[in-house]
ChimeraX commands (.cxc) that place a marker at each C-alpha (Angstrom):
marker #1 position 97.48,136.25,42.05 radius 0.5
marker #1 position 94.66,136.95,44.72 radius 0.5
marker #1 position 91.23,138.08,43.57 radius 0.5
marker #1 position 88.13,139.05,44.50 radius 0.5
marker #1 position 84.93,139.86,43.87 radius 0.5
marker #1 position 84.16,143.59,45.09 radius 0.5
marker #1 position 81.17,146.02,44.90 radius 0.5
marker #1 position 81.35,149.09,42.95 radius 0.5
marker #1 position 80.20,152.67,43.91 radius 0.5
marker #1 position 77.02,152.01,41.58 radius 0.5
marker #1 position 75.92,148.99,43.37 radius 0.5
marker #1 position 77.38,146.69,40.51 radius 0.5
marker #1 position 80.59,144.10,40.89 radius 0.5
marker #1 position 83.64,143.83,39.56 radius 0.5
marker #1 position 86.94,141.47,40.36 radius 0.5
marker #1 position 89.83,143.27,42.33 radius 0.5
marker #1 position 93.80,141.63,41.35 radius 0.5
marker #1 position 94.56,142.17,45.02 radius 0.5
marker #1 position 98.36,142.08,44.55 radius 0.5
marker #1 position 97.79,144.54,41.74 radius 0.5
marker #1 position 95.43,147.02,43.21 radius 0.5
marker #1 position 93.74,146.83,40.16 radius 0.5
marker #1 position 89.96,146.25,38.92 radius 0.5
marker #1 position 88.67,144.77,35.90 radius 0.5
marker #1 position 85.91,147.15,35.78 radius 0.5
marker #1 position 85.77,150.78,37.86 radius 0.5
marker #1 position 85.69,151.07,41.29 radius 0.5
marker #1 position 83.54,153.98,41.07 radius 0.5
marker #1 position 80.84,151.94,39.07 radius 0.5
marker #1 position 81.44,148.99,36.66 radius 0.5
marker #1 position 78.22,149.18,34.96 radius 0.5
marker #1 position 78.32,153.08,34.91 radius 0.5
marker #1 position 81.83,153.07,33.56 radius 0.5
marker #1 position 80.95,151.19,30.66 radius 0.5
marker #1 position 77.60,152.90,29.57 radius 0.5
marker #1 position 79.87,156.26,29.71 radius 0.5
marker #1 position 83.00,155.12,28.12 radius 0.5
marker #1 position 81.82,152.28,25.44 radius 0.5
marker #1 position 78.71,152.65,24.66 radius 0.5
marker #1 position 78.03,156.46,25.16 radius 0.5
marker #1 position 81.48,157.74,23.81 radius 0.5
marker #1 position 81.66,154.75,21.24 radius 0.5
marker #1 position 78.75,152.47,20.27 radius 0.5
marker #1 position 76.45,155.19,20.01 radius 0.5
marker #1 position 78.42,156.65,16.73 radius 0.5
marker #1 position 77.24,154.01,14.53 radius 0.5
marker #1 position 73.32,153.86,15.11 radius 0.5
marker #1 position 71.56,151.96,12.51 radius 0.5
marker #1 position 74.96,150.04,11.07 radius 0.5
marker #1 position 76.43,146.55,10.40 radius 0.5
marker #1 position 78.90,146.70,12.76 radius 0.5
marker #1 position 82.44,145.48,13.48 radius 0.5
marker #1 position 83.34,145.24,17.09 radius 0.5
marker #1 position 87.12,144.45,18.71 radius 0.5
marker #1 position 86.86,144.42,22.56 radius 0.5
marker #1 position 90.75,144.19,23.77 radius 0.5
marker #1 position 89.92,142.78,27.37 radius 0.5
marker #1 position 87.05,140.20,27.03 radius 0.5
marker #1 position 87.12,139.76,30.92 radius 0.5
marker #1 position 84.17,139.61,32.49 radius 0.5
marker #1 position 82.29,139.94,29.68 radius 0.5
marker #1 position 80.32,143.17,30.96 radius 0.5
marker #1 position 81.10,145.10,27.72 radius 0.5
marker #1 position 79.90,142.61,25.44 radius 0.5
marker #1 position 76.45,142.09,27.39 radius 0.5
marker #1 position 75.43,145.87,27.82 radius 0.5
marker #1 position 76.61,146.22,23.97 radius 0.5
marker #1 position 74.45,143.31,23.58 radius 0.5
marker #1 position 71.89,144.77,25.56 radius 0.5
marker #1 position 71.90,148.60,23.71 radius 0.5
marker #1 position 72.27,147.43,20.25 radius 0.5
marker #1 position 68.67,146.51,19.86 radius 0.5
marker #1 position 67.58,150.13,20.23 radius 0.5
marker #1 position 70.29,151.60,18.00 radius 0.5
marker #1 position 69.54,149.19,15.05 radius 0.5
marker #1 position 72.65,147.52,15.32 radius 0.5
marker #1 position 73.50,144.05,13.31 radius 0.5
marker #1 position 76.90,143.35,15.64 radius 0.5
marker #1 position 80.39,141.58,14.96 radius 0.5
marker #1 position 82.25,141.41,18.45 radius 0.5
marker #1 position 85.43,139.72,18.55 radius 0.5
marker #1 position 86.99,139.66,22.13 radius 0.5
marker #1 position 90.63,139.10,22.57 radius 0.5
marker #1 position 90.74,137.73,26.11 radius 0.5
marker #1 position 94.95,135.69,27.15 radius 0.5
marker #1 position 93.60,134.53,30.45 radius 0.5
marker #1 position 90.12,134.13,30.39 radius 0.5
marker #1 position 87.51,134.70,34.07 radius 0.5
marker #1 position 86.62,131.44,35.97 radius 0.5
marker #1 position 82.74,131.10,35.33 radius 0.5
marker #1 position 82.23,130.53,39.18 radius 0.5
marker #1 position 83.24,134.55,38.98 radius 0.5
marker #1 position 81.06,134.91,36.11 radius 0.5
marker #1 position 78.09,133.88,37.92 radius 0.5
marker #1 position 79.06,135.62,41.81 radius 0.5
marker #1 position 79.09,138.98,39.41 radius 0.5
marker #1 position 75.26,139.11,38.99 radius 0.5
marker #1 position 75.32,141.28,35.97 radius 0.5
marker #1 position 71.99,140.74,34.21 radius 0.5
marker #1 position 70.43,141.06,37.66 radius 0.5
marker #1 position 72.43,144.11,38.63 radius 0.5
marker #1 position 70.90,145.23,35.19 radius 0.5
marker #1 position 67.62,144.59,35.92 radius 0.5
marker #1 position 67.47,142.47,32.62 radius 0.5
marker #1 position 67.52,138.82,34.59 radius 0.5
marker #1 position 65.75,137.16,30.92 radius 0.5
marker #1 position 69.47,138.24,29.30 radius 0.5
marker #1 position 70.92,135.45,31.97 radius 0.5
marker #1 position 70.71,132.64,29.30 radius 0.5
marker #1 position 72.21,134.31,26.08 radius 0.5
marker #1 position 75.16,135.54,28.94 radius 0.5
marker #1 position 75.98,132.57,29.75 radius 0.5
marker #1 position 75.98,131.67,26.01 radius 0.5
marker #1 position 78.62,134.35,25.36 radius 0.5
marker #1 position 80.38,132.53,28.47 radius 0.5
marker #1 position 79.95,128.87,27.39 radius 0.5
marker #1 position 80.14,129.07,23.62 radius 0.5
marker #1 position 83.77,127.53,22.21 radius 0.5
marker #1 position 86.64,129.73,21.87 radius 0.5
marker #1 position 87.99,130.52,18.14 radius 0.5
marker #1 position 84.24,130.04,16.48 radius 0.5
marker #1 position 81.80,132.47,15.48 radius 0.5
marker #1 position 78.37,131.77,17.72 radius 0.5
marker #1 position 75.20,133.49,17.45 radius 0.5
marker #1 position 73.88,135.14,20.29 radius 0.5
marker #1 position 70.76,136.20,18.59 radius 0.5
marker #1 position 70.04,136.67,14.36 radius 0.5
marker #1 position 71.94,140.21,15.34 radius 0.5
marker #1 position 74.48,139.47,17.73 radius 0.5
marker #1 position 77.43,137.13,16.49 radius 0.5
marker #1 position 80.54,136.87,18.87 radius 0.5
marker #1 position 83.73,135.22,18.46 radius 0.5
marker #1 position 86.14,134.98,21.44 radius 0.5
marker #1 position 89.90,134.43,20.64 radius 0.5
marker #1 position 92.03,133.43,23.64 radius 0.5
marker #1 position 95.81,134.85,22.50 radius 0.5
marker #1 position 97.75,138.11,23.37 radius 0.5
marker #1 position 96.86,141.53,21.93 radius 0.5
marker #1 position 100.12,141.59,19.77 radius 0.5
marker #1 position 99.49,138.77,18.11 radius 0.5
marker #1 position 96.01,140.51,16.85 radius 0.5
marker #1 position 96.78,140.23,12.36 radius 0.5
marker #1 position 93.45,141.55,11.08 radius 0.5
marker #1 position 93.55,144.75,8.74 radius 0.5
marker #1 position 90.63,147.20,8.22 radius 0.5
marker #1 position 88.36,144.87,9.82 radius 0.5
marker #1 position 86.80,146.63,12.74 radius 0.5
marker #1 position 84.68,150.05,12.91 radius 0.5
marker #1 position 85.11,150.15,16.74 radius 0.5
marker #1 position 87.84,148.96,19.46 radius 0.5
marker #1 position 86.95,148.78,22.85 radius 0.5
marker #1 position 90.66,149.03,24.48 radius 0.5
marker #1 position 89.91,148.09,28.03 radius 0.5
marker #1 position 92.93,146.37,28.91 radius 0.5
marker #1 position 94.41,146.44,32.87 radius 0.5
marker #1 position 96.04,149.57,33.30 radius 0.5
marker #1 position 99.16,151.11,32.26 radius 0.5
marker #1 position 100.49,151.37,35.76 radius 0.5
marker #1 position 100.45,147.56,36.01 radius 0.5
marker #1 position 100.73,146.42,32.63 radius 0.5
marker #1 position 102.66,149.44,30.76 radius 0.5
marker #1 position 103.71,146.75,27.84 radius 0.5
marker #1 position 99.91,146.90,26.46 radius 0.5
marker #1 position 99.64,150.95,26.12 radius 0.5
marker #1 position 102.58,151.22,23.85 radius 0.5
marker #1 position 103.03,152.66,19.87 radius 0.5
marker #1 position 103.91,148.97,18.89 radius 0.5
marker #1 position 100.21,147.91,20.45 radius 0.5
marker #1 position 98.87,151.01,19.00 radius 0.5
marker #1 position 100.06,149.99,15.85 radius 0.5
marker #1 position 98.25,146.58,15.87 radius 0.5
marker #1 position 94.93,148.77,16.68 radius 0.5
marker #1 position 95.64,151.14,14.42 radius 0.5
marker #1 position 95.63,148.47,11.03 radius 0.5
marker #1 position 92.83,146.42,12.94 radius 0.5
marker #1 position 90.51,149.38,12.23 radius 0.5
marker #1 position 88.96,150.11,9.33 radius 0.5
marker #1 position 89.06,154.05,7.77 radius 0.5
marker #1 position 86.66,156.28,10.17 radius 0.5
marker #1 position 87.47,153.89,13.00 radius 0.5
marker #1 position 87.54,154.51,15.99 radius 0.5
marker #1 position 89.13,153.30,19.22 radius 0.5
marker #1 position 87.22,154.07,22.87 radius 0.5
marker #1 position 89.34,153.60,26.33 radius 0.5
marker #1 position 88.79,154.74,30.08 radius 0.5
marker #1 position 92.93,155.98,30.34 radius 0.5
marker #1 position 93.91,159.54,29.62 radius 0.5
marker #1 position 97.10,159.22,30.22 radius 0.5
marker #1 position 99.96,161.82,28.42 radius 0.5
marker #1 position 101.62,158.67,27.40 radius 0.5
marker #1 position 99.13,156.86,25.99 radius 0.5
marker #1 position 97.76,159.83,24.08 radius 0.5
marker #1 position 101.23,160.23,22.59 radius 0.5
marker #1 position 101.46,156.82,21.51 radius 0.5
marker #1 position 98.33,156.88,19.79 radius 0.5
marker #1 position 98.91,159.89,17.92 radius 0.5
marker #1 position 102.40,158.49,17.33 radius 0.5
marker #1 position 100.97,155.53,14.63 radius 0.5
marker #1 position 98.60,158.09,13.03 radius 0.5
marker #1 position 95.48,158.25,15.07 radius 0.5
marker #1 position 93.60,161.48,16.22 radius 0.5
marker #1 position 92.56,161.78,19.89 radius 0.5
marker #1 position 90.38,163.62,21.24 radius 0.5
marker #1 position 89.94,163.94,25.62 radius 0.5
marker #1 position 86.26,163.86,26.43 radius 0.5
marker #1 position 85.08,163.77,30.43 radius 0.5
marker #1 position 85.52,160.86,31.99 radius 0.5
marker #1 position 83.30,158.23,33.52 radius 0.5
marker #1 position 82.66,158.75,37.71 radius 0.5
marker #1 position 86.31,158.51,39.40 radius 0.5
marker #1 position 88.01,160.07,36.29 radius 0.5
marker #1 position 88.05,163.44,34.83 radius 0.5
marker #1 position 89.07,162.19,31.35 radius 0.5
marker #1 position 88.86,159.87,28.59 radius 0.5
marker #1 position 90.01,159.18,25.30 radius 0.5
marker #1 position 88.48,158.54,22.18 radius 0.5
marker #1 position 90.73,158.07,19.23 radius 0.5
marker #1 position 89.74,158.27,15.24 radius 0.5
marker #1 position 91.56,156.29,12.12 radius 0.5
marker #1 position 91.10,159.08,9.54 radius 0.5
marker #1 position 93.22,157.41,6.81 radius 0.5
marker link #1:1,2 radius 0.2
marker link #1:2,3 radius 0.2
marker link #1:3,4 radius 0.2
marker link #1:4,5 radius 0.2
marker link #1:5,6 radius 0.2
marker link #1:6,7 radius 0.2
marker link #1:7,8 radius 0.2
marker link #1:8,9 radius 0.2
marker link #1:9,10 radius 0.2
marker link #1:10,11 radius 0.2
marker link #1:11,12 radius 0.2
marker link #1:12,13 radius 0.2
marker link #1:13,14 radius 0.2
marker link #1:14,15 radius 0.2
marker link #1:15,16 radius 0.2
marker link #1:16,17 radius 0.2
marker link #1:17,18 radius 0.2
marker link #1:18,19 radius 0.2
marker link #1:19,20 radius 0.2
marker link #1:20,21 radius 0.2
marker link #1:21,22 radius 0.2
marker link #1:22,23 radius 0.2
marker link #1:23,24 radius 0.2
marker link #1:24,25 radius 0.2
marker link #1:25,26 radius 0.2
marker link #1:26,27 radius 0.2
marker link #1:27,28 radius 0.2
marker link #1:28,29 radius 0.2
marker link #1:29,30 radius 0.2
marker link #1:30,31 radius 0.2
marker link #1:31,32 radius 0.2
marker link #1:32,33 radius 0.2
marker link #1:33,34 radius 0.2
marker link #1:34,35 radius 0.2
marker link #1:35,36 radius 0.2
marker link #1:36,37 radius 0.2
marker link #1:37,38 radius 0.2
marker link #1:38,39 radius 0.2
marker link #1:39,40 radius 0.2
marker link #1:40,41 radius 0.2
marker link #1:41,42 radius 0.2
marker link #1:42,43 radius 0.2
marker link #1:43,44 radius 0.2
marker link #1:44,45 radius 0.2
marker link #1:45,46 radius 0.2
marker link #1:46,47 radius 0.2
marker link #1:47,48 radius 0.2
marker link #1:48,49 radius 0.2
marker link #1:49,50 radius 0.2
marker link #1:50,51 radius 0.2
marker link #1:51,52 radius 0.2
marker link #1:52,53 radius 0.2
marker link #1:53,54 radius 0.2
marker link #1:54,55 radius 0.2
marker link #1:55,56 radius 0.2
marker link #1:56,57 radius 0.2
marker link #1:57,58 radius 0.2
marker link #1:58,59 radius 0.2
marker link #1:59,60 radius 0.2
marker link #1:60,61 radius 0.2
marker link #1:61,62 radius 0.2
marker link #1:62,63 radius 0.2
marker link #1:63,64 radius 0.2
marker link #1:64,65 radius 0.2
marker link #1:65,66 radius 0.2
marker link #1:66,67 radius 0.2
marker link #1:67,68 radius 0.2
marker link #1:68,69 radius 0.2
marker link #1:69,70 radius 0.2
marker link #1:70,71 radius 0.2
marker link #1:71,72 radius 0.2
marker link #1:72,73 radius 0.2
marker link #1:73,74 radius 0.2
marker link #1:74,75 radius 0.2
marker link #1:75,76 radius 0.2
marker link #1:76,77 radius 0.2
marker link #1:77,78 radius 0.2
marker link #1:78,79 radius 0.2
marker link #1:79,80 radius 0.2
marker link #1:80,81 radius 0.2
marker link #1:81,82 radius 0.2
marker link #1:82,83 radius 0.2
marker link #1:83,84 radius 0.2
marker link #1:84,85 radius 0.2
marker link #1:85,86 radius 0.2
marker link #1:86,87 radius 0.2
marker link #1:87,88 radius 0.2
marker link #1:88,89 radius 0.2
marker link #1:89,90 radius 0.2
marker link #1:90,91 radius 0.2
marker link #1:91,92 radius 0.2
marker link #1:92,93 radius 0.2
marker link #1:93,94 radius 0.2
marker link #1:94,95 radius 0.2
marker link #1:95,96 radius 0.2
marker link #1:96,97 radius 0.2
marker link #1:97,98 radius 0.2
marker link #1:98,99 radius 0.2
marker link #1:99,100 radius 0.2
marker link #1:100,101 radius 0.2
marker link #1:101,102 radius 0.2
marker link #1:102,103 radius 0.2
marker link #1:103,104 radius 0.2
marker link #1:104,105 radius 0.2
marker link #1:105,106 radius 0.2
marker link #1:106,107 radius 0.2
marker link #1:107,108 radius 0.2
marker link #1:108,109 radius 0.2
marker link #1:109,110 radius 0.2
marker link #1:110,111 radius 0.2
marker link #1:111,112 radius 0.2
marker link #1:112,113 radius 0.2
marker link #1:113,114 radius 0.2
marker link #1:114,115 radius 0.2
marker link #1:115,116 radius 0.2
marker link #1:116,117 radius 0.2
marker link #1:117,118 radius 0.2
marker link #1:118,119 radius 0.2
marker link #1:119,120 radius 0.2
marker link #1:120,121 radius 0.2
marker link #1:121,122 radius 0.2
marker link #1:122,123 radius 0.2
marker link #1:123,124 radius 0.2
marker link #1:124,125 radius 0.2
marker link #1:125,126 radius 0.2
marker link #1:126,127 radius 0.2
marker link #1:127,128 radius 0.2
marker link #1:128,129 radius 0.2
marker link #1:129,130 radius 0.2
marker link #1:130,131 radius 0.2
marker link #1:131,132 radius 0.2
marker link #1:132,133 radius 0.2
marker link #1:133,134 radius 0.2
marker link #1:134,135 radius 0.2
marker link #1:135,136 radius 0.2
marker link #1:136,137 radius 0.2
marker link #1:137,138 radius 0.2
marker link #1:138,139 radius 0.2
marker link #1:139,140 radius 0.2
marker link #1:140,141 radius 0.2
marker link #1:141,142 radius 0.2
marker link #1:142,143 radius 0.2
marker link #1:143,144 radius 0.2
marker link #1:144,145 radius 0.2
marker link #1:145,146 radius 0.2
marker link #1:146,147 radius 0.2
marker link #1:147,148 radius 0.2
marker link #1:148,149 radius 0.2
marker link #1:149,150 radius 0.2
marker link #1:150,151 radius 0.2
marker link #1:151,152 radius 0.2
marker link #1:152,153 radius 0.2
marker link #1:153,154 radius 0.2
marker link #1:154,155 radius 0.2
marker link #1:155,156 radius 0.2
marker link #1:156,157 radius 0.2
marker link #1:157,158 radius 0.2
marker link #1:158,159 radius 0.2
marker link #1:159,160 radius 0.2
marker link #1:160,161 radius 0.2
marker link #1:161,162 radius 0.2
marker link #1:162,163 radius 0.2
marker link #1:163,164 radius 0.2
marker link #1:164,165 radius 0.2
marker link #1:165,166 radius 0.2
marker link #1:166,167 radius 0.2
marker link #1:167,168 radius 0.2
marker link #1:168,169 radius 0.2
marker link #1:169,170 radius 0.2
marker link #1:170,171 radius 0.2
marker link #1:171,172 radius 0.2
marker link #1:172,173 radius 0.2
marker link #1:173,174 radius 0.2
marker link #1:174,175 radius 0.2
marker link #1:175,176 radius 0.2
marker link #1:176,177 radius 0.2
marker link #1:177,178 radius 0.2
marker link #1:178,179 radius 0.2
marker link #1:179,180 radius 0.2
marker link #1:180,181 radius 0.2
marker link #1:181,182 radius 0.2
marker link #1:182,183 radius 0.2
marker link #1:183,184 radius 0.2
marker link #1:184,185 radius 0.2
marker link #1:185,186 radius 0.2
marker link #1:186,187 radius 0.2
marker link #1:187,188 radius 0.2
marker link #1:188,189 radius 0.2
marker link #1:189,190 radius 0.2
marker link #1:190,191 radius 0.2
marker link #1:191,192 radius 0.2
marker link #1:192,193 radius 0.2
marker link #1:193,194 radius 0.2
marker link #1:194,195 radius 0.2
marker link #1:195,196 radius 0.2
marker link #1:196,197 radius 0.2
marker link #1:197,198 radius 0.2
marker link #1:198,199 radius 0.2
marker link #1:199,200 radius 0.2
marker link #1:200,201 radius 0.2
marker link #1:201,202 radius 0.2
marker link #1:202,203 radius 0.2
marker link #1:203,204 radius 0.2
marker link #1:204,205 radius 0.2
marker link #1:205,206 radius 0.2
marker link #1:206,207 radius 0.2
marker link #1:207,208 radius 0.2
marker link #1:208,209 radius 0.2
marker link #1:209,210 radius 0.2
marker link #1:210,211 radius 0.2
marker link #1:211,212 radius 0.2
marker link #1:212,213 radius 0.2
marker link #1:213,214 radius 0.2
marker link #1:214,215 radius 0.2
marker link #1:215,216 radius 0.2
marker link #1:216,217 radius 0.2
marker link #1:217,218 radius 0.2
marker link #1:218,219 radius 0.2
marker link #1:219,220 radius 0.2
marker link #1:220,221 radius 0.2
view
């Protein structure tokens, strides 16, 4: 499939699936889209915690650096596990520009140790950052009340529908731990429905730039 590298409204880059029409991060802002809808609507629930993190969609890696990036000032000590089937080229990796688009060039080195470190190991990114990648399909996710946050930012339902469904909902649902909750850029009737089909409550909140809604979705039992 045909990709490339494209600039966002906010100045920052993302990769376009040319075939697909489809971005890993927004086209209205990458970096905007995931202060609003992961760290804003998400990370910032669980100031001052030990922290369990499942990103669904390691991509690009954007999420994990600005989480990387915030945590620091919340008082986070952070778990991330990212669940990435086909992961980015790091010749894409580096064309992105991320820390510099950031304005936080000294992250550059601990980036491209979230990049370079081995897949299937847990590697330290700092004494309060600790990241494991996993390189395997979503459904095949077995954990159980492990995680106090899921970033879901798989592609889209209108290209992938098979990944916004109960049964994948279901594999969320038991990866989170009680008080969980789940953050994702879609607000979709469908996808709503199937989350509050395996037990979860879902609230809309406004969306990032490009998108009136969001949804943020809590494991209350």
């Amino acid at each position: 499939m045909k990709r490339e590298i494209i600039t966002t409204a906010d100045g920052s880059k993302t990769i376009q699936l040319v075939d697909w029409n489809e971005q890993y991060h927004s086209k209205h802002g990458a970096i905007q889209e995931v202060y609003h809808v992961f760290i804003k609507s998400g990370l910032e629930l669980f100031s001052g915690q030990n922290l369990a993190i499942l990103e669904i969609g390691f991509g690009t890696g954007l999420n994990a650096l600005i989480t990387y990036l915030e945590a620091p000032k919340l008082n986070l000590n952070i778990y991330y596990k990212g669940v990435e089937a086909y992961p980015v080229k790091s010749e894409e990796i580096k064309e992105l520009g991320y820390c510099t688009a950031l304005n936080e060039d000294k992250l550059l080195p601990d980036f491209e140790k979230m990049h370079d470190t081995a897949w299937e190991k847990d590697s330290a990114i700092s004494e309060t950052f600790i990241l494991r990648k996993q390189q395997k399909d979503f459904k095949e996710i077995k954990e159980s009340h492990a995680f106090d946050l899921i970033y879901f930012d798989a592609f889209g339902a209108r290209v992938q529908p098979e990944l916004w469904t109960e049964d994948i909902f279901k594999v969320m649902y038991a990866a989170l731990k009680t008080q969980g909750v789940l953050v994702t850029y879609s607000a979709k009737g469908s996808v709503r429905r199937a989350m509050q089909a395996v037990g979860f409550e879902v609230e809309r909140l406004p969306g990032p730039p490009g998108k009136r809604e969001m949804l943020r979705a809590t494991k209350n039992s």
